[in-house]
N, C-alpha and C positions, 0 to 999 in steps of 0.2 A: 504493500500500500504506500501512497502517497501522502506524506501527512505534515502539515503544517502548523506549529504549534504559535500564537498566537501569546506573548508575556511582557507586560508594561516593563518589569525587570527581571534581569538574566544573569548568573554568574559572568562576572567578577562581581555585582551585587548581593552582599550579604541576605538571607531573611529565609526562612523555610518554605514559603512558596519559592523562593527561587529556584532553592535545593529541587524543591520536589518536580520541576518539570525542569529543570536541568537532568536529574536522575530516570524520569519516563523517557524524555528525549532520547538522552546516548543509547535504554535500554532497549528503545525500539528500534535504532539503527544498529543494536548489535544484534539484534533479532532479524534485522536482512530488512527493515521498512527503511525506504526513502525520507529521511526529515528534515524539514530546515523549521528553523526557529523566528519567527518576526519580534523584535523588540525597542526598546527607546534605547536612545544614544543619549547617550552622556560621555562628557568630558575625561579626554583620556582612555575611551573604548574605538575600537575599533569598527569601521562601519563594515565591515564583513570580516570572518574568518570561519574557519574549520574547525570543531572540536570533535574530538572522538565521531569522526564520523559524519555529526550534526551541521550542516550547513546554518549561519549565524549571521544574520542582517539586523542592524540596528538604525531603525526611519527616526527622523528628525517631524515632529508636530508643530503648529502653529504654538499652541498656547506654551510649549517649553521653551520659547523663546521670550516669553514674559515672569523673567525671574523673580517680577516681584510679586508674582500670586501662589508662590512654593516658601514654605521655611526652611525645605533644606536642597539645597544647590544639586547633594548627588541622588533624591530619590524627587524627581520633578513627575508627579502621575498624570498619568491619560487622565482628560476630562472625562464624566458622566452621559458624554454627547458625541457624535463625530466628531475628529478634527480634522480639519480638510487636508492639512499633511499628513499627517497618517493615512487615511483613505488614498490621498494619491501614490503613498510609496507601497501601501500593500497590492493597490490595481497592480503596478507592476512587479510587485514577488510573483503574487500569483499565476501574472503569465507565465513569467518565467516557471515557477515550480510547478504549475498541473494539478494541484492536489486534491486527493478523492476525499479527504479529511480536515477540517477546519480546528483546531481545539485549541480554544482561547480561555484565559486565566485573567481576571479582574476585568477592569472597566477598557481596555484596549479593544475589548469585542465591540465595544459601540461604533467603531470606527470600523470595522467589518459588515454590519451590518446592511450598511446601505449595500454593500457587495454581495450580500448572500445569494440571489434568485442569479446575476449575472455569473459568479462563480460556479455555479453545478455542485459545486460543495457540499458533503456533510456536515453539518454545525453539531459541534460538543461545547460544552460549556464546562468545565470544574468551576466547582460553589467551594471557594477557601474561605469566604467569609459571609456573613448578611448585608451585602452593599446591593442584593435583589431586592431587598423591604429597606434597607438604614442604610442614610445615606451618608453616615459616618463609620460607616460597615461594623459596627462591633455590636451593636443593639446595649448601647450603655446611654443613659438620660442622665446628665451631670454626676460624672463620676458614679454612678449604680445602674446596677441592670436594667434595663428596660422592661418594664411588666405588660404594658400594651401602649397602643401607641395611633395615633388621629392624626387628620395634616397641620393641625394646627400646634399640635404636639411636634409632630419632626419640622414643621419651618424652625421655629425659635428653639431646638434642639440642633437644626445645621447651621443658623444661624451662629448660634455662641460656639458652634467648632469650627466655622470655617471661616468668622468675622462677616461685619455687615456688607462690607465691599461684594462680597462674593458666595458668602452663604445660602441667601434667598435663590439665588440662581442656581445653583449648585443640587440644591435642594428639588426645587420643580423639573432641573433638568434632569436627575436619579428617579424621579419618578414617572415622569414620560418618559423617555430610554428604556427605562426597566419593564415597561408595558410593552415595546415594541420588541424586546428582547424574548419574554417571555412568545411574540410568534413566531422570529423566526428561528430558535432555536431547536434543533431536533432530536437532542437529549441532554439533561443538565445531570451532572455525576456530582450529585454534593456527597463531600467526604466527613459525613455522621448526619445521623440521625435527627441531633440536634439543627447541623443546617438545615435539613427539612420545613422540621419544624418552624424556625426562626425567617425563613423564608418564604413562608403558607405554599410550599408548593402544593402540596394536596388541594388548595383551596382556590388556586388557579387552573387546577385539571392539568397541568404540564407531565411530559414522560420525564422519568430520572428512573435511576438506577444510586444507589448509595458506592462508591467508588473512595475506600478509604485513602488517607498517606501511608507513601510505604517506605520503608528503605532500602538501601542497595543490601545484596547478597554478601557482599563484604567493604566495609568502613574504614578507610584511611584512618588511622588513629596513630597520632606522635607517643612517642616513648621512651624517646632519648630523654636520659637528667639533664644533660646539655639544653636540652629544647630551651631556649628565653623565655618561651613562655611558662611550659611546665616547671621552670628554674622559681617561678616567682611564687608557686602551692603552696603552703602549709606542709612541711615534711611527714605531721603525723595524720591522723583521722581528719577528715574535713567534709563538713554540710555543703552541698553546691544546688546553685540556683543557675540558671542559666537562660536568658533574654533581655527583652529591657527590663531594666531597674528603672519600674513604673509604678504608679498606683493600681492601671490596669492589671499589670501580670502580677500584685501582692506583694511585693516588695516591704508596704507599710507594712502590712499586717505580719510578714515575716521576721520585720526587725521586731517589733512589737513584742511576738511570743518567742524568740531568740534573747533580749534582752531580759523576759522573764525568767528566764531557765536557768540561769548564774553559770550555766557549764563554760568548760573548758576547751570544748570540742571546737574549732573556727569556723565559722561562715565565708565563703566566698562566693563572690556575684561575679559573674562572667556576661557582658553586654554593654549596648547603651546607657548611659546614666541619665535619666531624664529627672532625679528627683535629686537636682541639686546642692542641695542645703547637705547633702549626706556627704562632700567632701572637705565639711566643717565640721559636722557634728557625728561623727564617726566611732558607732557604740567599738569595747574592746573586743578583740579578738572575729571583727567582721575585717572582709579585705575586699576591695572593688577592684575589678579584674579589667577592666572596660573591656570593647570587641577581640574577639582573639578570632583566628584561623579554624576551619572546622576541624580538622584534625586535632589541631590543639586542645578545641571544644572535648572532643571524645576522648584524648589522651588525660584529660580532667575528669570526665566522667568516670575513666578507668579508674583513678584513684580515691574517689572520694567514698563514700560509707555510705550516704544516703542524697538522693534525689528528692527535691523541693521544686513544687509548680505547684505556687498559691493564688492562682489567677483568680482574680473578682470579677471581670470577663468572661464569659462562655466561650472558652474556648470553641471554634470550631474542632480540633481534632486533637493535638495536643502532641505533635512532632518531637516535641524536645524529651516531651516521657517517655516517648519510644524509642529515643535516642537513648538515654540513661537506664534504661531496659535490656537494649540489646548490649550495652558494657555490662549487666547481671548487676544493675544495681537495683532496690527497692524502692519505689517512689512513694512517697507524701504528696498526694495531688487533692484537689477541691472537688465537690463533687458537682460539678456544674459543666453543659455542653458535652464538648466529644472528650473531655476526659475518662468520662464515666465507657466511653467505647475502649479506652488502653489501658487504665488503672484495672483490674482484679480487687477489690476491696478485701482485704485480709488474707489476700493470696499472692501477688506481687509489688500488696501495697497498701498504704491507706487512704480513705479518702475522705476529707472533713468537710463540712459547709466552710460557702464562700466567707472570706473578711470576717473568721470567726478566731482571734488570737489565742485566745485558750483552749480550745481544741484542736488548732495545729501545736501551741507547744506540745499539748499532751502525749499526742502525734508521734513528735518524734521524740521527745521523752521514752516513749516507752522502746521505740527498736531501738535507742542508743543502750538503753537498758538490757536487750535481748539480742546479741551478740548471735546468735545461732537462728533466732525468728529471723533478724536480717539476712544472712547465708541461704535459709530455704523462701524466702519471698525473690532473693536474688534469681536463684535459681531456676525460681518459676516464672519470673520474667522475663529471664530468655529464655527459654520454652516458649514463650507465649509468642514474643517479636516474630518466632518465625513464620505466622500468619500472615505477616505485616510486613516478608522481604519481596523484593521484587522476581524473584521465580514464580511466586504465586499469585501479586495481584496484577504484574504487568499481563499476563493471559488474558485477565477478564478486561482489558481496554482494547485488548484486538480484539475480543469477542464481541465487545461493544461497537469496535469500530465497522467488524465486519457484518455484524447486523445489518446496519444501516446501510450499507453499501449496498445489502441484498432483497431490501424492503423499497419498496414503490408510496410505500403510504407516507406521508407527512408526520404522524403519529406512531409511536413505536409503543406498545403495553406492555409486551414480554421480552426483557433483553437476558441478564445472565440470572440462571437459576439461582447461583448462591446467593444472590444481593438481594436486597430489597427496590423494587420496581412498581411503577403504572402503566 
């Protein structure tokens, strides 16, 4: 097959949607599929290249040429609407590439879409996050989860995220887009259960198929002591968190029941630092890692004793615990969103309510306590990852892809048996 993968950003940009359709990619060109990749250019990439296989174009948009409507220079997003450069530089990938498969990742498909019926294409969708219903994709209403939600509710919820200049707009344009996406899309693969939900596909009648993240069959992971980065760990036992050090992914709530516990044991945060005040006020024995290399990421995971994901966000799926899984380590995760699809509650793990302090201390109070519980959760966590490598789910997206290559209907009901479908 012919297949075109469709991503706002793309390795050498950090983030787990990157990973994750950088990792389908190479997989499906080692699998013998033809793939190239469309993505944004940014400063210091290259407007084509080759990676493992993956043919690599990076289109230039109108609106990224207006840097004062992004706050950060290297992650500039596709708007919620076409952009008229991007539409004209995918007209011509597409000639060029032919492809019998379309599969786009965030709001970059808007700019496909006026191309759908002229393309012949299959349209896929991956649902990474809620930016089909929230148009600040997390379904969080000032700093807490969103319980339900009205237009008059998401205006002055996009409004105060994306400022008055541009939030209104921002706002109506996710919501028309997202009406026009749900037609011409011809199967959306949200990765849990929770996307579903959070996305009312049911209640739009749309076809999906559940399409989790997966990882690769084997993980680059550093292990030299030399490493600079693994030089900078805690030589003994160490608690590791790993993302942004936000409100979103828990961070508060983790220093909070961390500073409760008087232990000895170190914290380290490995990511963004978004909750600044903490390079002042720096409880002891926590260490702030900022962004490391992925490898470095897992050569951390290898070492540390327990896995911390305190998200107060719904996760959509929850990459990074399945990343400190497949190292055999035990996670502490929240029981909210696609966590609840990777954590094992009292079998690979625990998992507490959101933004609740004393219940994550307790948390992990007790596996620091239980030295051998940690060993068999470990244990059973890889076990479990390998549901979750890519020998077994990359299958079900050629299944998916080759469905629809074989169906004449617009609507697809029945795609892979194992998944959950309409």
């Amino acid at each position: 097959m012919r297949i075109l993968m469709l991503a706002q950003f793309y390795p050498p940009a950090v983030g787990g949607e990157e990973r994750f359709t950088c990792d389908l990619s190479v997989s499906l060109a080692t699998r013998g599929h033809d793939v190239a990749v469309a993505t944004l250019w940014h400063e210091g990439f290259a407007d084509f290249e080759i990676d493992r296989g993956v043919r690599i174009y990076r289109v230039r948009g109108m609106m990224q040429k207006l840097s004062v409507l992004f706050s950060e220079s290297t992650h500039r997003h596709a708007p919620p609407f076409p952009d008229p450069g991007i539409v004209q530089a995918l007209r011509r990938i597409i000639e060029k590439e032919r492809p019998d498969i379309i599969h786009a990742h965030n709001w970059i498909l808007h700019s496909f879409t006026p191309l759908k019926a002229w393309s012949k294409a299959k349209f896929v969708v991956s649902l990474h996050d809620y930016s089909l219903t929230c148009v600040q994709k997390r379904r969080m209403y000032y700093n807490a989860p969103c319980i339900d939600s009205s237009a008059a509710k998401c205006l002055k919820c996009g409004t105060h995220h994306y400022g008055l200049a541009k939030g209104p707009l921002t706002t109506f344009a996710n919501f028309y887009w997202s009406a026009r996406e749900r037609q011409a899309v011809d199967m959306f693969l949200p990765v849990s259960q929770a996307v579903v939900e959070g996305t009312q596909l049911d209640k739009y009648n749309v076809s999906y198929t559940i399409m989790p993240n997966f990882v690769p069959d084997s993980i680059d992971t550093a292990t030299d002591d030399a490493n600079p980065f693994l030089a900078q760990l805690p030589k003994d036992d160490f608690l590791l968190f790993v993302g942004d050090v936000s409100h979103d992914k828990g961070a508060e709530t983790l220093l909070q029941a961390y500073t409760q516990m008087h232990t000895r044991v170190p914290l380290v945060f490995i990511g963004r630092l978004f909750l600044t005040d903490l390079e002042t006020h720096l409880p002891p024995n926590v260490f702030l890692m900022g962004a490391w290399p992925h490898d470095a990421v897992m050569g951390a995971w290898s070492r540390c004793i327990i896995g911390i994901v305190p998200s107060i966000v719904a996760e959509t799926f929850g990459i990074v615990a399945l990343e400190a899984m497949y190292a055999g380590k035990p996670v502490i995760a929240t029981r909210s969103g696609g966590l609840t699809d990777v954590v094992v509650d009292a079998v690979t793990g625990l998992l507490v309510p959101s933004a609740d302090a004393d219940a994550l201390k307790n948390a992990i109070q007790s596996l620091l306590n239980d030295p051998m519980r940690r060993e068999r959760m470990g244990h059973m966590a890889k076990q479990r990852v390998q549901q979750f490598q890519a020998q077994v789910v990359v299958p079900s997206f050629e299944h998916v892809y080759q469905t629809l290559l074989e169906t004449r209907s617009e609507r697809v009901y029945s795609l892979v048996e194992s998944g959950t479908h309409r």
